[in-house]
C-alpha positions as CSV (number, residue, x, y, z in Angstrom):
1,X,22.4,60.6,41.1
2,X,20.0,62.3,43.5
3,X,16.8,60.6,42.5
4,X,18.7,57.1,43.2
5,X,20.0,58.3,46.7
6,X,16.1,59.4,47.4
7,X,14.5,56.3,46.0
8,X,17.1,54.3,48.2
9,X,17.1,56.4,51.2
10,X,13.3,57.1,51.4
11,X,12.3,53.6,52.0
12,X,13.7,53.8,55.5
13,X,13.3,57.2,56.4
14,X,11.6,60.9,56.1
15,X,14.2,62.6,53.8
16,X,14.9,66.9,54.5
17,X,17.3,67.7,52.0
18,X,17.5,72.1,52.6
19,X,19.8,74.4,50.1
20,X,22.5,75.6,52.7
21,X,22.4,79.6,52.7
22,X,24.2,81.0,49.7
23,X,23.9,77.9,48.0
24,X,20.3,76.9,45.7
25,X,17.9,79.0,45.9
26,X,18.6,80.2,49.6
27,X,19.2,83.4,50.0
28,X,22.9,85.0,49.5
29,X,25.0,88.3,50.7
30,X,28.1,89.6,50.6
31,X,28.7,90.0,53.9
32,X,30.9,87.7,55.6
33,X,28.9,87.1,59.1
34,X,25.8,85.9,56.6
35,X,27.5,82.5,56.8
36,X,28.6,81.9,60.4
37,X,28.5,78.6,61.3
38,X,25.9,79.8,64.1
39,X,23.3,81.3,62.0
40,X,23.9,78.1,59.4
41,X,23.1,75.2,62.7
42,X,20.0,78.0,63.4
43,X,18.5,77.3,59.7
44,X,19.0,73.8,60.0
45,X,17.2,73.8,63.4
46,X,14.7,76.2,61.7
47,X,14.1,73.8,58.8
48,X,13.9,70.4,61.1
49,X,11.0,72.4,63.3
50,X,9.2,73.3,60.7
51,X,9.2,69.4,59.3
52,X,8.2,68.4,62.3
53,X,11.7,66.8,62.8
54,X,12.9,66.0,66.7
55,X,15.3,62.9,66.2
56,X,17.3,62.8,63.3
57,X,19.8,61.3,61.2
58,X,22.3,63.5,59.1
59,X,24.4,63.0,55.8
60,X,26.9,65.4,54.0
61,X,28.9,65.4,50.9
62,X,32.0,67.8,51.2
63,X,31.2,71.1,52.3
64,X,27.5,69.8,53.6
65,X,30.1,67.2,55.6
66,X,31.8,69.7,57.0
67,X,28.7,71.2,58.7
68,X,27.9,68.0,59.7
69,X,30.5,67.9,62.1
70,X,29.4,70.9,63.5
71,X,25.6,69.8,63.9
72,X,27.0,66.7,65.6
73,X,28.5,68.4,68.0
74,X,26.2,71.0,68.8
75,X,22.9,69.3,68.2
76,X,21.9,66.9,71.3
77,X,19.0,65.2,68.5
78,X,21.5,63.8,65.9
79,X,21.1,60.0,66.1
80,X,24.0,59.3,63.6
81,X,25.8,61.2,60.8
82,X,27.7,60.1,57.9
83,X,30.2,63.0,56.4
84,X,32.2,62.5,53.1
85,X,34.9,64.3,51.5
86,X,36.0,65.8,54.7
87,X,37.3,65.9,58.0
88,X,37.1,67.0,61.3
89,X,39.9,69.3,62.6
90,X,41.5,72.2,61.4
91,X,42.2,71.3,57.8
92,X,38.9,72.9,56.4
93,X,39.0,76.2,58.1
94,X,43.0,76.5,58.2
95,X,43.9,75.3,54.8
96,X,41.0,74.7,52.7
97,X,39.1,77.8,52.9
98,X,42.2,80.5,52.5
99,X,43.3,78.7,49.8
100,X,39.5,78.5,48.2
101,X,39.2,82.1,49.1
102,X,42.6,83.3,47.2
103,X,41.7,81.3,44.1
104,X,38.4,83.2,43.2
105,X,39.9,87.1,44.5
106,X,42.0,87.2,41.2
107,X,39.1,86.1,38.9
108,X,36.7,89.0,41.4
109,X,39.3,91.8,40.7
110,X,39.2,91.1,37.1
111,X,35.8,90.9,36.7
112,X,35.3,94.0,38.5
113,X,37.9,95.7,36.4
114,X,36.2,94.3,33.1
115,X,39.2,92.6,32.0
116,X,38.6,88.9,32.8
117,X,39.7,88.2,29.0
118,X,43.2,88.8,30.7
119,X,42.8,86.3,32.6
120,X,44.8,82.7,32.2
121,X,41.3,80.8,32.4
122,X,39.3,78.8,29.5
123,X,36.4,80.6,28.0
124,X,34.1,78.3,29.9
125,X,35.8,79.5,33.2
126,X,35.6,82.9,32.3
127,X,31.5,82.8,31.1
128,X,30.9,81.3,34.8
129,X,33.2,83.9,36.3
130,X,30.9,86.8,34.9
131,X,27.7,84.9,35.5
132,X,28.9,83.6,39.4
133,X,28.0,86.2,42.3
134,X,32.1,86.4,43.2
135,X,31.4,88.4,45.9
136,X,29.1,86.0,47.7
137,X,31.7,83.0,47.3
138,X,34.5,84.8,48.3
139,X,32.2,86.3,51.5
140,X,31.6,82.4,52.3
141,X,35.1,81.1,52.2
142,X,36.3,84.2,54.2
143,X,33.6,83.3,56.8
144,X,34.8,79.8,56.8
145,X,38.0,81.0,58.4
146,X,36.0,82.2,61.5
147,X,34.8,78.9,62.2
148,X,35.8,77.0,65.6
149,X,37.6,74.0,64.5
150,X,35.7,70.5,65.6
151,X,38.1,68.7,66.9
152,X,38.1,64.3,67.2
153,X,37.6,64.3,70.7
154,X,34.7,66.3,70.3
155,X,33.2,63.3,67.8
156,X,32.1,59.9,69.3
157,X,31.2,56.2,67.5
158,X,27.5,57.8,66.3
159,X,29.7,59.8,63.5
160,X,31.5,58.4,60.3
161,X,33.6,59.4,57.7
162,X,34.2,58.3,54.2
163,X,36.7,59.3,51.5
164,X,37.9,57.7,48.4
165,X,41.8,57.0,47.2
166,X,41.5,59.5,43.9
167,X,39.8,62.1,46.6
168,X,41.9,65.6,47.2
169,X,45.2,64.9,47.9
170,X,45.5,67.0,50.8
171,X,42.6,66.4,52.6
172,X,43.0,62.7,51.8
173,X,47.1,63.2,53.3
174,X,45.0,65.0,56.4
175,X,42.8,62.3,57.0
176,X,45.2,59.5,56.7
177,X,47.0,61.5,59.4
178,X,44.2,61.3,61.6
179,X,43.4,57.6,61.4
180,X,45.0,56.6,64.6
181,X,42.6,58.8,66.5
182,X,39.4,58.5,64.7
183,X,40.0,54.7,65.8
184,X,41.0,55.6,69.5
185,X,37.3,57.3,69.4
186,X,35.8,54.4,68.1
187,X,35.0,56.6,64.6
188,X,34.5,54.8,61.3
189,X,36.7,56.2,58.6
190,X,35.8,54.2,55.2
191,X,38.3,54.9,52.2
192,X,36.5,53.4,48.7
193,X,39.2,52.3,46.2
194,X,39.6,54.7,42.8
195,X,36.7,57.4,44.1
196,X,37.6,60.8,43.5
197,X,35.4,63.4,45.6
198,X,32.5,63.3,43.0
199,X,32.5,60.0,42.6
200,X,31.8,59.9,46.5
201,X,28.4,60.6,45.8
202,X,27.9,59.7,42.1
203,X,29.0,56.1,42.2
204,X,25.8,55.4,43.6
205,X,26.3,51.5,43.6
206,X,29.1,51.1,45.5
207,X,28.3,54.0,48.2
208,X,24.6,53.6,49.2
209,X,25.2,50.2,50.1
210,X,27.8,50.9,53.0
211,X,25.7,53.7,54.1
212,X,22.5,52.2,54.5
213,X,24.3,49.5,56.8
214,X,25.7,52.1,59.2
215,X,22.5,54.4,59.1
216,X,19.9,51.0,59.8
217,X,22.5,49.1,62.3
């Protein structure tokens, strides 16, 4: 899936694709201010200057498009960005990210307590559980809650969003709530029939062709 978004995407442009800090092999912690929003825009601006990067374009699946509101606003060099599988508002860092947080404490305290084979989870879940660093996830999600919310009027026509029908049912029932004013700001909100919030980035075919168009017009 990657290698087709680079083979498509690098005929037309100079493609920076950074690991997010405690994500890849970018460094992690434990500690909650690690993963301010602040210090996050600062690597990106770190990583752009090092590339030589003034002008740029940006593009986010999910969490990656939920900084990408946040780099639109605060950096005066984005030309356009394209964010999928969220939204702008308060939905990520009201609903989203205290419910993300509380699903992976219960798994922590068991693992901590050595007795994650009490817990109601497939084997599978429970080998990734022991092999995840818990306390780094649960440090982001509780940093998450800290972030200023981004709110529509803050967004102008440079800035889309795209989602698909099978996407998460809440963020989709969020969005759908917002349509009315992404319009009144002249904002593109694109909802693919039958994608679920994978398949916004895997169903290569159908995507890349309705990004290219906004990116090159």
């Amino acid at each position: 899936v990657e290698t087709k978004w680079v083979e498509e995407l690098r005929e037309h442009f100079t493609l920076v694709m950074p690991d997010i800090r405690g994500n890849g092999e970018s460094d992690t912690s434990g500690e909650t201010d690690f993963y301010h929003i602040e210090k996050i825009l600062d690597d990106i601006d770190a990583v752009l200057k090092a590339c030589g990067v003034e002008k740029f374009y940006y593009m986010g699946h999910s969490y990656g498009a939920t900084i990408g509101f946040h780099v639109f606003k605060n950096n005066e060099n984005v030309i356009k960005a394209i964010c999928a599988g969220s939204a702008p508002g308060e939905h990520f860092s009201k609903v989203f990210a205290p419910q993300a947080r509380k699903f992976f404490e219960e798994p922590n305290h068991h693992k901590k307590a050595n007795t994650l084979d009490q817990l109601e989870a497939s084997e599978e879940d429970k080998e990734w559980y022991r092999n995840a660093d818990l306390d780094s996830i649960i440090a982001q999600m509780s940093s998450w809650e800290t972030w200023p919310v981004i709110d529509v009027s803050e967004l102008n026509s440079n800035i889309a969003v795209y989602t698909g029908t099978n996407d998460i049912k809440d963020l989709l029932d969020y969005l759908h709530s917002l349509e009315d004013t992404l319009g009144a700001h002249s904002i593109t909100c694109k909802v693919f029939e039958g994608l679920d919030h994978g398949q916004l980035i895997s169903e290569t075919e159908v995507v890349i062709p309705w990004v290219k168009k906004l990116l090159l017009k």
